[in-house]
C-alpha positions in Angstrom: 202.0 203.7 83.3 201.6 204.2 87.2 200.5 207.9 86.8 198.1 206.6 84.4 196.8 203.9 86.2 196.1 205.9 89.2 194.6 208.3 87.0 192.2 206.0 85.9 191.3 204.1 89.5 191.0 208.4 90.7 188.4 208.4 87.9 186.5 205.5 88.4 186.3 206.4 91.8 185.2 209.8 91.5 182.8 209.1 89.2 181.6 205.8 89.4 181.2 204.9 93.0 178.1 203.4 94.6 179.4 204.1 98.7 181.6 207.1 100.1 183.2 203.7 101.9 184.6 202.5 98.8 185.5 205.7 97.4 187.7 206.4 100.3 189.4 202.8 100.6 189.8 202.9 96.5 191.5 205.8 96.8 193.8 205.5 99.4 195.2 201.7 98.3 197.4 203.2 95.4 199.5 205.1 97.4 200.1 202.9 100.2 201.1 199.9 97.7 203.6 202.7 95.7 205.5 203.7 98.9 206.2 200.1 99.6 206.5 198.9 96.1 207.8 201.9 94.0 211.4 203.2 93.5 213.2 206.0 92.2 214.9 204.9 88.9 217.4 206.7 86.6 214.3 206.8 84.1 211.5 207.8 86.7 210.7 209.5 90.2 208.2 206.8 90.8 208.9 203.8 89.1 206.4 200.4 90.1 208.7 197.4 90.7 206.7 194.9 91.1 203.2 193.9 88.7 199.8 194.5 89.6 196.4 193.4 88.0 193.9 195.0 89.5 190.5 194.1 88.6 187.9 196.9 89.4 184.4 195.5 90.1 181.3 197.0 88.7 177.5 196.3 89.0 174.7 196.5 86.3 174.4 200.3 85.9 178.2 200.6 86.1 179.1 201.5 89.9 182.1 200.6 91.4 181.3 197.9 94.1 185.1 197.1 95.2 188.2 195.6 93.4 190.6 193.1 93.6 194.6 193.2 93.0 197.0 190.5 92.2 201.1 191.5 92.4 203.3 189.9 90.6 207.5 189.7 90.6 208.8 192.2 93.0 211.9 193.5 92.3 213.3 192.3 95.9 216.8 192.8 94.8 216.1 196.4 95.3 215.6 195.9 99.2 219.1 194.3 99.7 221.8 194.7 96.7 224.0 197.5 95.3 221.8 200.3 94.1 223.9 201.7 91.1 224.3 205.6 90.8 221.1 207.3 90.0 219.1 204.6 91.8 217.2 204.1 95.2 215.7 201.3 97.1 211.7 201.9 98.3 210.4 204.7 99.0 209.1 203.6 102.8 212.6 203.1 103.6 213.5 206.9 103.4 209.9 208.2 104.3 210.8 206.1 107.7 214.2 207.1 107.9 213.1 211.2 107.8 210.5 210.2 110.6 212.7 208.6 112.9 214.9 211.4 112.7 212.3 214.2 113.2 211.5 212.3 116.2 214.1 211.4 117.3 215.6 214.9 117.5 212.6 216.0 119.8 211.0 217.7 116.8 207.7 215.5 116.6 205.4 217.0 114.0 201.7 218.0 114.4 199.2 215.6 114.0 197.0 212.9 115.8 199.5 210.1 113.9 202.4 211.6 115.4 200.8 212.6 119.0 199.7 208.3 119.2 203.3 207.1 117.5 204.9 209.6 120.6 203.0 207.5 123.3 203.4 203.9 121.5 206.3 202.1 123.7 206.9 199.7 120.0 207.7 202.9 118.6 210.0 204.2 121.3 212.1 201.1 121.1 212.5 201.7 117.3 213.9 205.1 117.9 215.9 204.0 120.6 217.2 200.9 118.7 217.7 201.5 115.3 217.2 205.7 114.9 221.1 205.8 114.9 221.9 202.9 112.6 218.9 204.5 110.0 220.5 208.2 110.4 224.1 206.9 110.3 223.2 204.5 106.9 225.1 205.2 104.1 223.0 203.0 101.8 219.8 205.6 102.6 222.1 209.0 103.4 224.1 208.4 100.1 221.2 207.9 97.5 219.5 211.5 97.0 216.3 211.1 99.1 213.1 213.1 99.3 213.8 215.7 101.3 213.0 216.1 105.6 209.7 217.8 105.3 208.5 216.0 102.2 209.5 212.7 104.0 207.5 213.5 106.8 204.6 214.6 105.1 204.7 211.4 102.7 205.1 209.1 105.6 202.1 210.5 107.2 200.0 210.6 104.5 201.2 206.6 103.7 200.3 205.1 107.0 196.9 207.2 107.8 196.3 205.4 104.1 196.7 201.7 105.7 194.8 202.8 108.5 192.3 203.5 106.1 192.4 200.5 104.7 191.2 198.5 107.9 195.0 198.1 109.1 195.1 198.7 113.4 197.3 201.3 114.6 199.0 198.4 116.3 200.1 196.4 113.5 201.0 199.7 111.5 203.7 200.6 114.3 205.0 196.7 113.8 204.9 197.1 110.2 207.6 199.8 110.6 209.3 198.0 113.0 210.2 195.6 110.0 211.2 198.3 107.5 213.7 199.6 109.8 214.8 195.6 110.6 215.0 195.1 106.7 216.9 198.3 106.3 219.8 197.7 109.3 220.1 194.0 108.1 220.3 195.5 104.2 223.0 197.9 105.4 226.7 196.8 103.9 228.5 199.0 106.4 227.2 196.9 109.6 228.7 194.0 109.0 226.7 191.5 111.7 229.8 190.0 114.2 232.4 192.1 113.5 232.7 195.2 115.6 230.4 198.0 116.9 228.4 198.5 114.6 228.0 194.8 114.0 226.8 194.4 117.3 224.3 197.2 117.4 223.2 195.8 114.2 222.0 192.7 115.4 220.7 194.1 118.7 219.0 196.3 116.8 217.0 194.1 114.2 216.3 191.2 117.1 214.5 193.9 119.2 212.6 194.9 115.9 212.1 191.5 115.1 211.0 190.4 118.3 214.1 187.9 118.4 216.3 187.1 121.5 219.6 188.8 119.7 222.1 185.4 120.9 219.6 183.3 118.5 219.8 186.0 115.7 223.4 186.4 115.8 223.8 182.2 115.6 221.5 181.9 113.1 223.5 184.4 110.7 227.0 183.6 111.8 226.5 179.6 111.9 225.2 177.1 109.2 223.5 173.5 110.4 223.8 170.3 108.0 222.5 167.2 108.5 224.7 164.1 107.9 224.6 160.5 108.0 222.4 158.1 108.0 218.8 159.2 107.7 220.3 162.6 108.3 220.0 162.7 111.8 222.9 164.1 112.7 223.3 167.8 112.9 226.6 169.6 112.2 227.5 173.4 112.5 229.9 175.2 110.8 231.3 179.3 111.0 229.4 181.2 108.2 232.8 182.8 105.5 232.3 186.8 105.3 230.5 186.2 102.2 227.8 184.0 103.5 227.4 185.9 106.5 226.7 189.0 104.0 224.6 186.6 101.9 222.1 185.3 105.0 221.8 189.2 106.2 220.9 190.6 102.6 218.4 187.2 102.2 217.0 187.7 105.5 215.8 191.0 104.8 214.8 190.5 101.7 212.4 187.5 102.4 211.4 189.9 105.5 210.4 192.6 103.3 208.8 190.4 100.6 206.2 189.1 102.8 205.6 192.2 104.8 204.8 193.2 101.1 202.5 190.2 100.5 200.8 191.0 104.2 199.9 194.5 103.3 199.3 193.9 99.7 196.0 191.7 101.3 195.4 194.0 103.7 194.4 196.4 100.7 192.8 193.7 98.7 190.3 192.5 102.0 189.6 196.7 102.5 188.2 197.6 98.5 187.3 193.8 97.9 183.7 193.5 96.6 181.2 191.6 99.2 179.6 189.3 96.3 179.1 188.9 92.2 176.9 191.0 91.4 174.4 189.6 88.8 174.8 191.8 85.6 178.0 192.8 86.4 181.5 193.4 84.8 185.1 193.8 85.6 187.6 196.5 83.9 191.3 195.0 84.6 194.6 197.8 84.7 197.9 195.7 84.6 200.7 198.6 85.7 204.2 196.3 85.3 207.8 197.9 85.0 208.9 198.3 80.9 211.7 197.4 79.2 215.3 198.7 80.9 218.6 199.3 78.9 221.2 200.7 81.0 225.0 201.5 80.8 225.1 198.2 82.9 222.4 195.5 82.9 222.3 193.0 85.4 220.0 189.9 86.4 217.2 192.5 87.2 217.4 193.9 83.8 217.5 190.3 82.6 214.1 189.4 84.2 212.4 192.4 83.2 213.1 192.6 79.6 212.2 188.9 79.7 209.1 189.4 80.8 208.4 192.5 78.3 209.4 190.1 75.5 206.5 187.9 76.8 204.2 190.5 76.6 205.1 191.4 73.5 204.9 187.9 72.1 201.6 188.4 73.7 200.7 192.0 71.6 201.9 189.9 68.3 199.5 187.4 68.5 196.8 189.9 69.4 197.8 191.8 66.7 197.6 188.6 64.3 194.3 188.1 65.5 193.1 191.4 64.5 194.8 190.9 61.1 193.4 188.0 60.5 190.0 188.7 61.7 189.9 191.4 59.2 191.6 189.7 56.5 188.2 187.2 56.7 185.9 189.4 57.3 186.5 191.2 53.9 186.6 187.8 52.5 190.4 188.0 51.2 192.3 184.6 49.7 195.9 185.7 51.2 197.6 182.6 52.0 201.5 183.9 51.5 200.6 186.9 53.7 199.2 184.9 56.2 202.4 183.1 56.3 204.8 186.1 56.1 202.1 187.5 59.5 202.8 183.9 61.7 206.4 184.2 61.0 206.6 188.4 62.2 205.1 187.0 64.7 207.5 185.0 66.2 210.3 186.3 68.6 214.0 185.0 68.3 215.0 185.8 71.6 212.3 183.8 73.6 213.3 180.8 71.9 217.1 181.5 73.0 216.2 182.5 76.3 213.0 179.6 77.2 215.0 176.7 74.3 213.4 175.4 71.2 211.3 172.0 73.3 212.8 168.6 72.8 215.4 167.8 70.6 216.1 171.6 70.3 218.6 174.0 72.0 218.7 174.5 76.0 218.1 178.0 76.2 219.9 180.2 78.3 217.3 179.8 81.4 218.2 176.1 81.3 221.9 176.8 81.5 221.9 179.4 84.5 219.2 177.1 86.1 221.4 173.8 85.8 224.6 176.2 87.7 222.2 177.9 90.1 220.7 174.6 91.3 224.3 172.2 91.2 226.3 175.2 92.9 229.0 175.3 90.5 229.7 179.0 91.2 229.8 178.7 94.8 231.9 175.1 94.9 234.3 177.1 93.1 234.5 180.7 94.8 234.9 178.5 98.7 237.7 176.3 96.7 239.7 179.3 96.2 240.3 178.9 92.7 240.7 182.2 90.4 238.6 182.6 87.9 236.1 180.3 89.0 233.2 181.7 87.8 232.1 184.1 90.2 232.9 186.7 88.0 230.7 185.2 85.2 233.2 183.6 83.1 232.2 180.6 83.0 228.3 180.8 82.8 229.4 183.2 79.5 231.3 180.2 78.2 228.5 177.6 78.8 226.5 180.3 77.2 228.5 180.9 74.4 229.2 177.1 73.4 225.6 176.4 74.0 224.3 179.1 72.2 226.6 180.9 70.0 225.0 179.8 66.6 221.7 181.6 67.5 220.6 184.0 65.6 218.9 186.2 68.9 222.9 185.2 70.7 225.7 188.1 70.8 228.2 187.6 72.1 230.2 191.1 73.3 233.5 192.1 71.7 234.8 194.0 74.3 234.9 192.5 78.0 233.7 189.4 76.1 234.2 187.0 79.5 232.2 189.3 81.1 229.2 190.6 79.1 226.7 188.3 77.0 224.0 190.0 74.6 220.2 189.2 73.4 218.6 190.4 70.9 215.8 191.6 72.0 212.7 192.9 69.8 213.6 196.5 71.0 217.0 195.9 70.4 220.5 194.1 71.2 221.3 194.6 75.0 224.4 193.1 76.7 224.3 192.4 80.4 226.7 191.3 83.3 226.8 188.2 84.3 228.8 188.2 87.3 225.9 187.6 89.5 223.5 185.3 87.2 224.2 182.5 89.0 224.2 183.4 92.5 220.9 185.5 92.6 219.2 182.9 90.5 220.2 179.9 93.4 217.3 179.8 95.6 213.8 181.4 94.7 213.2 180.3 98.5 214.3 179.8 101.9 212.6 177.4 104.5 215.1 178.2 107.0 214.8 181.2 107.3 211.2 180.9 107.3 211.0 178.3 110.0 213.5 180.6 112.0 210.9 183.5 111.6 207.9 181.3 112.4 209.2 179.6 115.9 211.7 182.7 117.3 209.8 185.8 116.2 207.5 187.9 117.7 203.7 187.2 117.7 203.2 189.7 114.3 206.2 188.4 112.5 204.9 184.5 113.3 201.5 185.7 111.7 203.0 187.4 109.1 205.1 183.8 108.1 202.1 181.8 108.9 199.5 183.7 106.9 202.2 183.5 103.6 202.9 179.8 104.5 198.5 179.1 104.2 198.3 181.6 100.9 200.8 179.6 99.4 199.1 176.2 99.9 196.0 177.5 98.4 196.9 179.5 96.1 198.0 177.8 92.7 200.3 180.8 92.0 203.2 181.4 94.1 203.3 184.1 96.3 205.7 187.7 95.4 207.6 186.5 98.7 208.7 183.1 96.3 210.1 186.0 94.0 212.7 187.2 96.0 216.2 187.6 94.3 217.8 186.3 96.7 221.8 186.0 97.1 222.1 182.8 98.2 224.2 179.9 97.7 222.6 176.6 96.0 223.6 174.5 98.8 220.5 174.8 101.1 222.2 175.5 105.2 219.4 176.0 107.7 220.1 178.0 111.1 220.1 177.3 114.8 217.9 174.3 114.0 214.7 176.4 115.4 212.7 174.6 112.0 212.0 171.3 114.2 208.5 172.7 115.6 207.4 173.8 112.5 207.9 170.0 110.5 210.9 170.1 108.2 211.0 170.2 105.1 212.5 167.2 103.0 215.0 167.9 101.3 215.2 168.0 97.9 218.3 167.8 95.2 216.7 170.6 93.3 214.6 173.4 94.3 213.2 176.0 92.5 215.0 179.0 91.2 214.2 182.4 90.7 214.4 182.0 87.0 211.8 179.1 86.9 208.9 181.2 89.5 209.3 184.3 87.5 208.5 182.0 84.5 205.1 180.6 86.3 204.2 183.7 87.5 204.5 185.3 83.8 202.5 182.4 82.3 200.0 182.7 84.7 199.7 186.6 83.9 199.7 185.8 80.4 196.8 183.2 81.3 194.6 186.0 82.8 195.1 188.6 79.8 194.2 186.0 77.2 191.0 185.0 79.4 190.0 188.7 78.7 189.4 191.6 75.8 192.4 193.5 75.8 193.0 196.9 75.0 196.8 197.8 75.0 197.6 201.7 76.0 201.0 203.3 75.5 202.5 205.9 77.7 205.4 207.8 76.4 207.1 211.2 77.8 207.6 213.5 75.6 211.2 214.5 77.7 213.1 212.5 80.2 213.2 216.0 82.4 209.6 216.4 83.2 209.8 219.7 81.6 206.9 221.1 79.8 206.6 222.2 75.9 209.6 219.6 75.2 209.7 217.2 72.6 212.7 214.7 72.5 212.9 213.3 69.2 215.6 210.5 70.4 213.2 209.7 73.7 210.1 209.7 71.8 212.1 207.0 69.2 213.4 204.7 72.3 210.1 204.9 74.1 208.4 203.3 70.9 210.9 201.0 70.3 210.8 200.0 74.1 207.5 199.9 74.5 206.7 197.9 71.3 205.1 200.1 68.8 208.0 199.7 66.3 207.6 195.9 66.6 203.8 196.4 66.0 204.3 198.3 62.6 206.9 195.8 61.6 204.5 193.3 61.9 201.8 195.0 59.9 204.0 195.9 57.3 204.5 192.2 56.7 200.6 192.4 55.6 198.8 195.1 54.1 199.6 197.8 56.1 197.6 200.1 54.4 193.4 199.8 53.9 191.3 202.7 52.1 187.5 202.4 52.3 186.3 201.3 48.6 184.8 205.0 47.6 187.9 207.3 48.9 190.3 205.4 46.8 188.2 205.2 43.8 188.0 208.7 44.2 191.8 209.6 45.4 192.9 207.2 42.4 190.7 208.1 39.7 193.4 210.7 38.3 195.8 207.5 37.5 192.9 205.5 34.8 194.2 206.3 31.6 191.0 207.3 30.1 188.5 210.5 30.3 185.3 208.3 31.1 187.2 206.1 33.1 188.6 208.6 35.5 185.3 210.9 35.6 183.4 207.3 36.6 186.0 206.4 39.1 185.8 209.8 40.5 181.7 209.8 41.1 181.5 206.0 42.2 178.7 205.3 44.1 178.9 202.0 46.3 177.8 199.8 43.7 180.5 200.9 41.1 183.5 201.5 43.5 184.9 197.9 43.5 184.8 198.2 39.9 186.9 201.2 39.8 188.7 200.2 42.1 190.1 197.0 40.4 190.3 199.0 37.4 193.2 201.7 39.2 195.2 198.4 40.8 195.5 197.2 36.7 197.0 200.1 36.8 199.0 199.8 39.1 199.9 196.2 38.1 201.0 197.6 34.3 203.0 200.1 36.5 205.3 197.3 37.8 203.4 196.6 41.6 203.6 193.1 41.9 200.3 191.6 41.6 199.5 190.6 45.3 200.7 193.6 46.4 196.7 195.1 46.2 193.5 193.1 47.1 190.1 193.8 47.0 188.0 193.2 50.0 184.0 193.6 50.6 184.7 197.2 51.8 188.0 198.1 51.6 190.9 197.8 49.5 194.2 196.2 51.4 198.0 197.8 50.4 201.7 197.2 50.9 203.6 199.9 51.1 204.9 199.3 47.8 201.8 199.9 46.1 200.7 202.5 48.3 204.0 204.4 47.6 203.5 203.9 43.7 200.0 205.0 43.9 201.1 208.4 45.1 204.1 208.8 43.1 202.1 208.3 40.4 199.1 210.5 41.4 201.5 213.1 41.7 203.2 212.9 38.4 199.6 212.9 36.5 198.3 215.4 38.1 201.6 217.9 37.2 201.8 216.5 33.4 198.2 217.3 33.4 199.0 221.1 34.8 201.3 221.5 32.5 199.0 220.9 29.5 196.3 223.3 30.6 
């Protein structure tokens, strides 16, 4: 889907541009937003993980004039949590990583990027800093990275590509400066307070972050409540381990996530269009991740396939449409078809996974949402108590008492306190729920935030303060509200740093991950039903990238995954087969039972074709088809695959009886 929606923005450019200006900036957005938003996956080198509409802007005589994009749900899990075997975190992060360590080993590449980043004193302290912690990682030295020279000329290529997109030198160097901040705070092996490391950890991402590293290090390792009456009064408390490693991993995924958001504008403002032109359309790509099934599926998984079973509830009713549409237009009366399309339709597994509406079930959302927000995981994991439900046990109870007796509900056999199952329309797929709750807890966090906005340096304060005026005038949530964060439902705030910025009241419920990702997806589904949609499928024909190879079993999962089985299931519930009036008159003819009949069957013209064509479905009637299993329309005639199948079994047994005699 990526390769193919570049493919198509190359085109468009190539061919269809009015200015050399917008040619230039067209092209070089897609690969600036894929090093930051793209991943290597066990399924694909360069996997998007994160949604993007982009809307491609074109005047009267069909010239490009600009473009806009929207993102949607980045997968910020990816910046921060365990990357199982097989997977990476973002590109930039490596392509950074193989830059500092050119340069840092005195072996600075040719180039005017690299002769400017060589005299930038932002850059220097970014070697000095954090090169070692970056070289030394063993979350980006473990995972099988491009490789030195690749990295280097990838990196180059990516940020002479947001120069070109209007971005100053200056703000790329600082837009570095937070990849490497994201990646030491990401880092599981610099624990922040405990020992060398820790130390050069924090020193290293409040120099990046423009942070005195005392106020870092006491927002991470300390929590502030307010008590008493009014909540005026302020009480700190030592961060456990856990929520030490919690605040690090969310502080550098909400760091990332609007870094993201910045530079995804900075693209948009470069190829945006300067008005409407009058006369003019738009052609919309949507690129978004497809539907994962892996050896273990976790709340990522979860969200994804969640969000391909909207889309595909979205497909269905297309598909409906165009049934339906059809049906009328060749005037049939097919009541009991119509109901047996509505109810293909529908998907089980939304129902279990959004509930049935009042006085129906709560859906699985509504369970993990009702934990994430009340903290039962956390209340009991600080108690102590075994078994507590960090390890999922008890959200896969609520689930199974809640949900057991529905029909899209599995509930696994093996590690059954541990795994739960959906059935999804691509299949049944079990997933972990050890982490449900935890990741789902806060979908954002003000403290951090307002620690960001008051303490760091002039770019990261315009960075927080240009997400905090999108987000009060957008209607949509920003991709930074997406975040899957690892937080803890009860909301601590830092060194108290927020009081400049107005603080936020505080509420008994705040959003979860579950319930933005479910805005955002309406609201995507909003914007495809506003337009004509045309829905292409990309399959490999071999999971190796190897040419002249077909894979039978890939090609199958691909279809099933992407929803083309689901579509022909659908269909089949109709008339899944439609011959023009004159070819089955004349493909049918041999099955008439008499000499005149089949010779005027066989010459129809389009005045006689119904006729002989509701004389060969008698036929077929006296043959045992059920009677509405063939209609007549205005130009075509409409078939199950019962009667279709007849139809040729009996074609085929005419024609050799009639061999025979001659």
């Amino acid at each position: 889907k990526t390769e193919a929606t570049k493919g198509i923005l190359q085109f468009l450019a190539m061919r269809h541009t009015s200015t050399d200006h917008i040619r230039e900036r067209l092209l070089r957005s897609t690969p600036v937003l894929e090093a930051f938003g793209n991943a290597h996956t066990r399924q694909n080198a360069n996997s998007s993980r994160f949604g993007k509409f982009i809307e491609v802007h074109l005047s009267a005589d069909c010239q490009v004039v600009g473009a806009t994009l929207r993102p949607y749900m980045l997968e910020t899990s990816r910046v921060a949590g365990d990357l199982p075997k097989g997977e990476r975190t973002y590109h930039i992060f490596y392509l950074l990583r193989a830059a500092v360590l050119a340069m840092a080993g005195g072996e600075v590449p040719s180039g005017p990027l690299w002769a400017r980043l060589a005299q930038s004193q932002e850059w220097a302290e970014l070697l000095a800093k954090s090169g070692g912690l970056l070289e030394a990682s063993a979350r980006l030295a473990g995972s099988d990275g491009p490789s030195a020279e690749e990295g280097l000329q990838w990196f180059a290529s990516v940020m002479e590509g947001l120069i070109g997109t209007g971005t100053r030198f200056a703000e790329v160097v600082e837009v570095c400066r937070l990849v490497a901040a994201s990646a030491v705070l990401a880092d599981k092996a610099t624990e922040v307070g405990a020992g060398a490391d820790g130390a050069a950890a924090t020193q290293a991402a409040a120099a990046m972050l423009g942070i005195e590293e005392k106020e870092l290090r006491t927002f991470l390792l300390k929590a502030e409540m307010t008590v008493g009456v009014g909540r005026r009064e302020k009480v700190y408390r030592e961060r456990s381990e856990r929520e030490v490693a919690t605040m690090r991993s969310t502080l550098a995924q909400e760091l990332y996530t609007t870094l993201f958001t910045w530079l995804t504008r900075r693209v948009v403002k470069g190829i945006s269009p300067p008005t409407e032109s009058p006369g003019g359309r738009r052609l919309g790509l949507l690129d978004l991740y497809g539907f994962e099934v892996f050896a273990s599926n976790g709340f990522e998984q979860f969200l994804i396939n969640y969000c391909n079973e909207r889309l595909q509830q979205f497909f269905n009713r297309q598909v409906f449409a165009w049934e339906a549409e059809e049906y009328a237009t060749e005037g049939l009366d097919t009541d009991g078809q119509w109901r047996n399309l509505s109810s293909a339709c529908q998907l089980p597994a939304l129902s279990l996974l959004e509930g049935e509406g009042p006085g129906g079930s709560l859906g699985i959302f509504s369970i993990i949402n009702d934990r994430s927000r009340c903290g039962f995981d956390a209340c009991a994991e600080r108690s102590g108590g075994g078994g507590g439900g960090g390890d999922g046990s008890a959200l896969i109870d609520s689930l199974a008492s809640a949900c057991a007796k529905h029909p899209a509900f599995c509930r696994a056999g093996k590690d059954s306190k541990r795994l739960f199952g959906v059935r999804h329309f691509a299949g049944e797929v079990f997933y972990e729920a050890a982490q449900f709750v935890r990741k789902n807890a806060s979908a954002d966090r003000p403290d951090i935030v307002a620690f960001l906005r008051t303490q760091g340096s002039p770019f990261v304060r315009e960075l927080f303060g240009a997400e905090a005026d999108a987000s009060t005038t957008n209607k949509m949530p920003s991709p930074s509200a997406t975040q899957t964060s690892a937080a803890a439902a009860t909301k601590v705030s830092g060194s108290g740093q927020e009081a400049a910025v107005g603080k936020p009241r505080r509420k008994l419920f705040g959003r979860t991950l579950i319930s933005v990702f479910q805005q955002e997806l309406t609201e995507l589904c909003a914007t495809l039903e506003a337009r004509q949609c045309r829905h292409v499928r990309c399959l490999r024909p071999n999971d190796e990238q190897a040419p002249l190879v077909f894979d039978d079993a890939s090609m199958l999962r691909q279809s099933r995954y992407s929803g083309l089985s689901e579509a022909a299931r659908i269909r089949r519930q109709g008339y899944a087969h439609r011959r023009p009036l004159l070819s089955f008159a004349t493909r049918y003819a041999i099955v008439l039972n008499s000499r005149e009949a089949r010779s005027a069957a066989s010459r129809a013209t389009e005045c006689t074709a119904i006729a002989a064509s509701n004389a060969i479905c008698q036929v077929a009637v006296s043959g045992g088809v059920p009677i509405g299993d063939s209609r007549i329309g205005r130009t075509k005639v409409f078939l199950t695959e019962g009667a279709l199948t007849w139809l040729e079994g009996e074609r085929v047994r005419v024609a050799f009886e009639r061999s025979e005699e001659h």
